[in-house]
N, C-alpha and C positions, 0 to 999 in steps of 0.2 A: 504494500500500500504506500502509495506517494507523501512525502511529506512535505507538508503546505507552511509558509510562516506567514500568519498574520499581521500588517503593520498598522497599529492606530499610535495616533500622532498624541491624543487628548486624553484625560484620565476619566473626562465625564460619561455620562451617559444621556447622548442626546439620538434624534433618530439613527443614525450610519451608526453607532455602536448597538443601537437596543435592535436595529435591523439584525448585523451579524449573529449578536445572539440568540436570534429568535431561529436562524439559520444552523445555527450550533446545535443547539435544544433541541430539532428538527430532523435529525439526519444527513447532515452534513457530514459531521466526524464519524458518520457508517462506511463512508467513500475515501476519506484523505485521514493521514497523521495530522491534526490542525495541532498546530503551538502559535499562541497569540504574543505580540510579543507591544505593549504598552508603557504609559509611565506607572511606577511602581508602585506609588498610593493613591488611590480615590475609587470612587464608586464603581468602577468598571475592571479594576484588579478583583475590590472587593467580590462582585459577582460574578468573577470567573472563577473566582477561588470555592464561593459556595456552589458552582455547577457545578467543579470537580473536571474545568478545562485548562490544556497545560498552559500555560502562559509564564511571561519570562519580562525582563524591566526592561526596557526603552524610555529612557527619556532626552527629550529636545528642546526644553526649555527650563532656563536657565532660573533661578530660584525667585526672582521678582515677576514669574511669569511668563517675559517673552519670547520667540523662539531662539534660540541658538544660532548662529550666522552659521549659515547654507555651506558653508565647508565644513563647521563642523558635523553638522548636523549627517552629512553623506560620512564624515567619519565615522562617526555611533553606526551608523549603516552596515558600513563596510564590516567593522569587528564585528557586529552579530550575526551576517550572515554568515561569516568565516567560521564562525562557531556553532551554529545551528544547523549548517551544510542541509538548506533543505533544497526539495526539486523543484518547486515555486516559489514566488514571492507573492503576495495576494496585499496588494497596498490598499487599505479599506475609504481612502477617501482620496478627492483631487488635490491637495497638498502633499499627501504621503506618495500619492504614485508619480507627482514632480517631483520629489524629494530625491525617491528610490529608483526613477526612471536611469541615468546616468551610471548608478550604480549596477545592477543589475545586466546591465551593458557590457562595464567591463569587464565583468564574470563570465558571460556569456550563459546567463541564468536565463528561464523564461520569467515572465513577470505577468501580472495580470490585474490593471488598476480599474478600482469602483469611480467612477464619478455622479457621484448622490448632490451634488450642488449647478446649480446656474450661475456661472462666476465668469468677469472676462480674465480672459488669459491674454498673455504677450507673443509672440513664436519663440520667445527661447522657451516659455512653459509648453508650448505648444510640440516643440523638439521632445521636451524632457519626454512630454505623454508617449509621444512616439515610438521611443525605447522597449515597451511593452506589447508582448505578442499581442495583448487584447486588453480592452480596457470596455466594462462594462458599465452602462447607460443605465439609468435606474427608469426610465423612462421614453418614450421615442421622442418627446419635447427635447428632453436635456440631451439624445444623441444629436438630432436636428443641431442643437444650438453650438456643439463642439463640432460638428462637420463643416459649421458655416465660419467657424475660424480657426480651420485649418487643420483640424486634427484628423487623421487619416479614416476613410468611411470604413476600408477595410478591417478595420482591428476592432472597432464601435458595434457593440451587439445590446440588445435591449435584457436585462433582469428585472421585470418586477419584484419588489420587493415584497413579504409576507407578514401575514398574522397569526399570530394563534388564536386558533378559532373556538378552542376551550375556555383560555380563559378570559376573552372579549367575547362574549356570547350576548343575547337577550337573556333577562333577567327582570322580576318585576324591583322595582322600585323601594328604599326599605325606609327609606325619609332620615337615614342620618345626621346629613346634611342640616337640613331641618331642625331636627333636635337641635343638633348640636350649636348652631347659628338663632335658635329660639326666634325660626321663622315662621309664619303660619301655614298650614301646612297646605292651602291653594296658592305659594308661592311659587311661582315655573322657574327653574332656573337653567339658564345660557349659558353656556362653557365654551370657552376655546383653552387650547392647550400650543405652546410654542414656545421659543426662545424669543425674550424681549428684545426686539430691535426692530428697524422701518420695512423690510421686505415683509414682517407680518402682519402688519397692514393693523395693527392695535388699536392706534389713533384713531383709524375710521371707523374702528369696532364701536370705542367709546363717543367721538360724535354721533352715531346710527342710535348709541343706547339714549340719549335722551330726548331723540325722537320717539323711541320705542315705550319707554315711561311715562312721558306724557298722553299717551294714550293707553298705556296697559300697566298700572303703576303695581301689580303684581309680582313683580318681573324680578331678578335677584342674577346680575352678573358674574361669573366668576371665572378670572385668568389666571391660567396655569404655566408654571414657569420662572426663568429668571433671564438676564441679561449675564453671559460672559464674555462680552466684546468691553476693552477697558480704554477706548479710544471715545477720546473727546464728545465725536456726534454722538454715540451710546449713550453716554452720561447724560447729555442733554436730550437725546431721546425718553429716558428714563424717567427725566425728571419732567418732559413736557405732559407725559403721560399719567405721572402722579397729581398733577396739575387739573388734568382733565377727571381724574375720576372725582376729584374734590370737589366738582363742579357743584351747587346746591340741590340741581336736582339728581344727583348720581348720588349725595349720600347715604350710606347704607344699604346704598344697592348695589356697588361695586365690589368685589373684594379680592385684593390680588393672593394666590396664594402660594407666590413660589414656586418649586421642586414639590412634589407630592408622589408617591407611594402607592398609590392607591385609585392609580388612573381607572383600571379596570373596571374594580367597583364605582369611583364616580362617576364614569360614563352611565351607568344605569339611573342615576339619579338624574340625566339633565333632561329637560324639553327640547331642545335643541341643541346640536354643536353648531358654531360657527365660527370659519376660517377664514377672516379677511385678508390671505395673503396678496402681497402685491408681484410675487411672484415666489414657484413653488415646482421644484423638480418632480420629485411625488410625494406628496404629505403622508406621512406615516401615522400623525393622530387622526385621519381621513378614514385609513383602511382599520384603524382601532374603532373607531366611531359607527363604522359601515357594519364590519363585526359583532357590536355591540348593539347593533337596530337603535340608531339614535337619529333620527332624520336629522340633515343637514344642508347646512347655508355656504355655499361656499364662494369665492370670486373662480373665477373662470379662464385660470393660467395658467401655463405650461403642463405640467403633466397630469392637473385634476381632471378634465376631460375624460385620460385616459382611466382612471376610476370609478369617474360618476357619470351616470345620464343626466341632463337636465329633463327635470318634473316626471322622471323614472327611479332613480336611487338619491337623487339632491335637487334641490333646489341654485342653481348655480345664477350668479352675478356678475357683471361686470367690475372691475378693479378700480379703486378712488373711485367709487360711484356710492357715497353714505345714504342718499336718501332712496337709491336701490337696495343696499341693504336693510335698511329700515323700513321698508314698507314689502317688505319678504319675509322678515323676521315678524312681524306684525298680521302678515298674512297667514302664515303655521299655525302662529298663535292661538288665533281665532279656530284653525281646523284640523279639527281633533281627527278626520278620517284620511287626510292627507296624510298628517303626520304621520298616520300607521302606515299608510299605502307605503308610503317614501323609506322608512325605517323596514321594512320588512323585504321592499324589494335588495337595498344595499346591501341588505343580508344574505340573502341569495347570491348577489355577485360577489363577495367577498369569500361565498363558499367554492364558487365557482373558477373563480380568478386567480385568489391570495393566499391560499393557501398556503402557510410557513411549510408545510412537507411539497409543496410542489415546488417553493421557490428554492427548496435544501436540493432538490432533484438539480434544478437547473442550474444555480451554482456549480455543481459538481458537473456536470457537462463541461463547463465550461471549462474547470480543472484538467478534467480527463481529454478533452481535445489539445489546450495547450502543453500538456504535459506530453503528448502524444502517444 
């Protein structure tokens, strides 16, 4: 059996890490030797260590945080693949497989990088990707978008990404939430789930919500997440957005709740998910959502298409359009048969499509070709 070395760049666990894992969990490591090889402390050592997956330290940023300069960084590289002598490289996101493109090269290793983001690149990033017998697309949007600058069509194959359909399922309702928040219990509650920053379109979440309040004053917001970009616009992102939920009529109806645990189970508590992105390779709280029969609002960009029907499995929107979102979200509200129709068909495509055992399958195709 092949041995695979995983490269994640981040200790967190945000989609592209909680995707692999679901891929792992899945049957993945039925096909390949997988050794993960990450930075050494935080949440995503943590849960490799309690799945009982090999994994091994990488790290590339330097103790206040930022990366390592790009010589060193292919340093670290180089000593561990020397040392882990595997038959692949599997770089888990578009930084790592620029990182490791170069390297990988000189070995004359095959390589094989995920590009789970919409980012522009330069041609020297564009070179690095190159390097790489194949570099998979999380999405046919996000191949589209690397083929139209410059990265090679040939090596670009689509993976959708998966869920676990166990434990994102339908479920009734248990009102924790509720309790816990000492809300009444005909409060409906709207959930998005994301990393705080502007491609998630938050702001326009919050202008839409006090549209939505003023006529459904019911209604109880809650965002899921946190902000790790520690660059200037962020902070000010952060802070516009705190700003916004203080608004008089947003008080007490907003509530941010950080990192949370318990995505699974909240997904069953909400009336609706909605996903203001302003731009979105494949949303991975989409296919949890979809999963979990929660009808949803989403904007109508890059790879969500490929997940949802419009007024089949979601209700989809145009991007920077608030008073489309607002009078969608207002429209659900009001229709309790909708929302089932919509929640239940997502369900079906997600059993259909996303499968975490089908996306473990086709990962490993993709191993087993470039491995040859």
């Amino acid at each position: 059996m092949a041995k695979v070395l995983v490269l994640c760049e981040y200790a967190s666990l945000n989609g592209g890490e909680r995707s692999l894992l679901t891929v792992l969990q899945h049957g993945l490591a039925d096909h390949a030797r997988i050794q993960v090889a990450c930075p050494r402390h935080g949440p995503l050592a943590e849960t490799l260590v309690r799945s009982g997956i090999a994994h091994t330290p990488l790290d590339l940023q330097a103790p206040q945080g930022a990366r390592l300069p790009l010589a060193e960084c292919r340093s670290r590289l180089r000593c561990l693949i020397d040392a882990v002598q595997p038959d692949l490289v599997h770089a888990n996101s578009l930084a790592m497989s620029r990182l490791v493109g170069p390297v990988i090269a000189e070995r004359s290793l095959p390589g094989l990088g995920h590009l789970r983001d919409i980012l522009r690149i330069n041609r020297r990033v564009v070179d690095d990707l190159n390097h790489h017998a194949r570099l998979i697309a999380v999405s046919q949007a996000t191949r589209q978008w690397y083929v139209d600058l410059g990265v090679d069509p040939q090596r670009l194959h689509v993976v959708h990404n998966g869920v676990d359909l166990k434990r994102f399922c339908p479920r009734p309702a248990t009102g924790y939430l509720h309790r816990l928040w000492n809300l009444p219990p005909a409060t409906k509650l709207i959930g998005t789930v994301g990393q705080i920053g502007m491609r998630k379109g938050l702001d326009l979440l919050l202008d839409a919500a006090i549209e939505v309040v003023r006529r459904e004053p019911a209604v109880c917001f809650l965002i899921v997440g946190q902000r790790y970009s520690q660059k200037a616009e962020a902070l000010e992102y952060q802070a516009r957005l705190l700003e916004r939920a203080s608004h008089p009529e947003l008080q007490r109806r907003v509530r941010l709740l950080g990192l949370r645990d318990d995505i699974a189970e909240l997904m069953n508590e909400l009336t609706l998910l909605v996903h203001p992105a302003r731009q979105e390779p494949l949303g991975r709280v989409l296919l949890e959502a979809a999963a979990s029969g929660v009808p949803i609002v989403a904007t109508c960009v890059g790879g969500t298409p490929e997940i949802l029907d419009h007024d089949r499995s979601a209700r989809l929107v145009p991007p920077d359009d608030g008073q489309a979102l607002a009078n969608t979200m207002l429209g659900l509200l009001a229709d309790p048969a909708s929302r089932q129709r919509l929640a239940q068909s997502a369900r079906q495509q997600a059993e259909t499509r996303f499968d975490a055992n089908t996306a473990a399958r086709a990962l490993a195709d993709q191993y087993h070709f470039v491995i040859g």
